[in-house]
Each structure stands twice: as C-alpha cells, then as structure tokens.
C-alpha positions in Angstrom: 21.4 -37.9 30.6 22.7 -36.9 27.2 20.4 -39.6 25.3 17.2 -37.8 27.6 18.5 -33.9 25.9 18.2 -35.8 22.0 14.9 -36.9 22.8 13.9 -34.2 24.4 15.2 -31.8 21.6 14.1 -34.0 19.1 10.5 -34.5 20.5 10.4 -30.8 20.9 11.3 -29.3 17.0 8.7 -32.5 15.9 6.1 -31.2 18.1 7.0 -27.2 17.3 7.1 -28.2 13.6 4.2 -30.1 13.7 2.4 -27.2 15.2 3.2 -24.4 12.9 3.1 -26.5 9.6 0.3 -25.2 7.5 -2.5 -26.9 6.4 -2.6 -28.3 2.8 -5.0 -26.4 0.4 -6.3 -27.8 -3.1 -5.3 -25.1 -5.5 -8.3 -25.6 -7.3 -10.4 -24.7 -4.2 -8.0 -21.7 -2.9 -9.9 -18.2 -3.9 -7.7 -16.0 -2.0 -7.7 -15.4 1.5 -10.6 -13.9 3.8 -11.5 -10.6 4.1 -12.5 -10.9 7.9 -11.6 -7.5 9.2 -13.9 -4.6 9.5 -11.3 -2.6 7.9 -8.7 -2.4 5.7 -6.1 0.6 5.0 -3.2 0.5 2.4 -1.2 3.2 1.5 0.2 3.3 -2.3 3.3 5.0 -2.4 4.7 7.0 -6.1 8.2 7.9 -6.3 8.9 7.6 -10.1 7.7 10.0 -12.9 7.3 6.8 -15.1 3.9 7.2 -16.8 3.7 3.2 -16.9 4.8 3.0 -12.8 2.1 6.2 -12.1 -0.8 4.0 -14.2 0.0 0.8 -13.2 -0.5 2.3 -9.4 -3.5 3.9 -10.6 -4.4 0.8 -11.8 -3.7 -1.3 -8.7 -5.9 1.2 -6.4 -8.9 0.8 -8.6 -8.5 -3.0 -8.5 -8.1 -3.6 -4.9 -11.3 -1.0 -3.9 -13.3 -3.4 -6.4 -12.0 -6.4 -5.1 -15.7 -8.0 -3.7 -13.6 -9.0 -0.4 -12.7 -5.7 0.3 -16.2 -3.4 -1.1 -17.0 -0.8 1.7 -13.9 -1.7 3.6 -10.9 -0.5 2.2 -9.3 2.9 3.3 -6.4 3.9 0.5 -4.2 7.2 0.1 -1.7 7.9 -2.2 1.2 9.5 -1.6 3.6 11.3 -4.0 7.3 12.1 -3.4 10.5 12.8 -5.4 9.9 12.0 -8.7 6.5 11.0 -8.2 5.6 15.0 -7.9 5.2 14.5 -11.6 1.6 12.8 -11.1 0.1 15.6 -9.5 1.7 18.0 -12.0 -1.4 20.0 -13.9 0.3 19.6 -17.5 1.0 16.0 -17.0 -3.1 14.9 -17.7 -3.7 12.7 -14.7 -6.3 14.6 -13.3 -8.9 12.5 -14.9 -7.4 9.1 -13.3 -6.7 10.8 -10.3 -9.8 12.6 -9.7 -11.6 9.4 -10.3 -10.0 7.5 -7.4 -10.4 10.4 -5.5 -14.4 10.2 -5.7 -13.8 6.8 -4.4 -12.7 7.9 -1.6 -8.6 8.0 -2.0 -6.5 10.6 -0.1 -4.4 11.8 -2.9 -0.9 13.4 -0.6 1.8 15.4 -1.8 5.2 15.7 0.0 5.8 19.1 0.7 9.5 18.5 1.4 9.5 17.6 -2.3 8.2 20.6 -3.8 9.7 22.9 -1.5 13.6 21.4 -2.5 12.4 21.3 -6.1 10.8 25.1 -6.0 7.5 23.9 -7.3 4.7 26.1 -6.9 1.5 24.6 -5.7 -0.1 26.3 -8.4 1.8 24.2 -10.8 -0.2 20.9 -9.0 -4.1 19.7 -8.7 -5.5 22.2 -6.7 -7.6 18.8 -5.3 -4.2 17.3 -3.9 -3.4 17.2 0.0 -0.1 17.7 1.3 1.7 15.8 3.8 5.1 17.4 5.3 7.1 14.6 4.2 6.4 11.7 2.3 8.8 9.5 4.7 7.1 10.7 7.4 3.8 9.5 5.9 5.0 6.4 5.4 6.3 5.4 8.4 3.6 7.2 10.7 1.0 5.1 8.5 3.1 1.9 8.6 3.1 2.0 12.8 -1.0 3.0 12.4 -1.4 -0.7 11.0 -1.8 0.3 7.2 -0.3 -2.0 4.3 2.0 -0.7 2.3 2.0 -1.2 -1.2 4.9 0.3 -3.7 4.3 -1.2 -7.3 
C-alpha cells in the first residue's frame, strides 16, 4: 500500500509539473507578449515630489500609450498624493508635460485628503486637475476594477 501512495504522489507532481511548465521561447524570436484584450487600464500612481520620479512617470505614460500593442486601447489616469501634490502645483512647470498626456486621454487625479491636511488651496494647482477623495481609495477601488497598477 505505501509503495502505491510514492507512485501515486510521484506520478502526480510529474504530471502537475509537466502541465504547468512553460513552454521554451527563443529569445531572439520573443517580442513581448500579446496585446489580445479589447482594453487595457493602468493606473500610474505619484507619491514623491522628486522632479526625476514625476518625469520618469511622465515618461512611462507616454511610452506605454505609444506602445503599437496597446494604440487605441489603453485607458491611463494618474493619480497624485502626499508628496506627489507637488506635480500639480502651478509654480512647479509641469503643466506642459501634464497637459500633453492629458490630450491623450489621461485622467490627471488629485487626492483631496492630501491637500486638505496640507492646507493647499486649489487655486495653488492646475485648474485642469480632477480630484479624487483619497488617493488610497483610488487605488484600491481601481485595483478591484481590473486596472494595472504601475508605481515607478
């Protein structure tokens, strides 16, 4: 009886591990995977006031709506909080970046939690800026609607 359990267990982790093994892929021929969804929605999330971090986000964004895999099928929004107020700031010059993604469709979202504990006036940000009650809240509502979440 206990040499029928082995091979059983042992029949059964070949045949499980033989089943989800993946299959091998020539570098050379791998171009990324397929875009075979309808749609896609990521949401890019800013926490820092670090000019390279807020760029290098900016930068991601425009990159992924002109990936070819993902033209006419990508859904993005940005969304500040804590430090990351600082991107939609009007004396911080990101209005031409930002302003640019948003022509491209991007939700650009403030946390209002963020500027209420921080007594910022919302005359002191874009007036082109949406504002989301908290910037937690955004991300986890988003996360549980199926969008990807990307924090650079």
């Amino acid at each position: 009886m206990k040499k029928i359990m082995v091979v059983l267990m042992f029949t059964g982790t070949f045949l499980t591990t033989k089943t989800f093994s993946q299959a091998k892929v020539d570098p050379a021929n791998f171009h990324g995977a397929t875009a075979n969804l309808k749609e896609y929605k990521a949401l890019y999330i800013v926490n820092s006031s670090d000019e390279k971090k807020i760029k290098g986000t900016i930068r991601n964004i425009n990159n992924a709506l002109a990936d070819p895999r993902l033209k006419g099928k990508l859904q993005v929004e940005l969304v500040a909080f804590g430090d990351g107020v600082e991107m939609f700031r009007k004396s911080n010059h990101y209005d031409t970046l930002l302003t640019n993604l948003q022509e491209k469709g991007v939700l650009l979202a403030q946390c209002e939690n963020t500027i209420r504990e921080r007594k910022i006036s919302k005359d002191d940000l874009l007036s082109f800026i949406s504002y989301v009650p908290s910037g937690n809240g955004e991300i986890i509502i988003r996360q549980y609607q199926g969008w990807a979440t990307v924090h650079p």
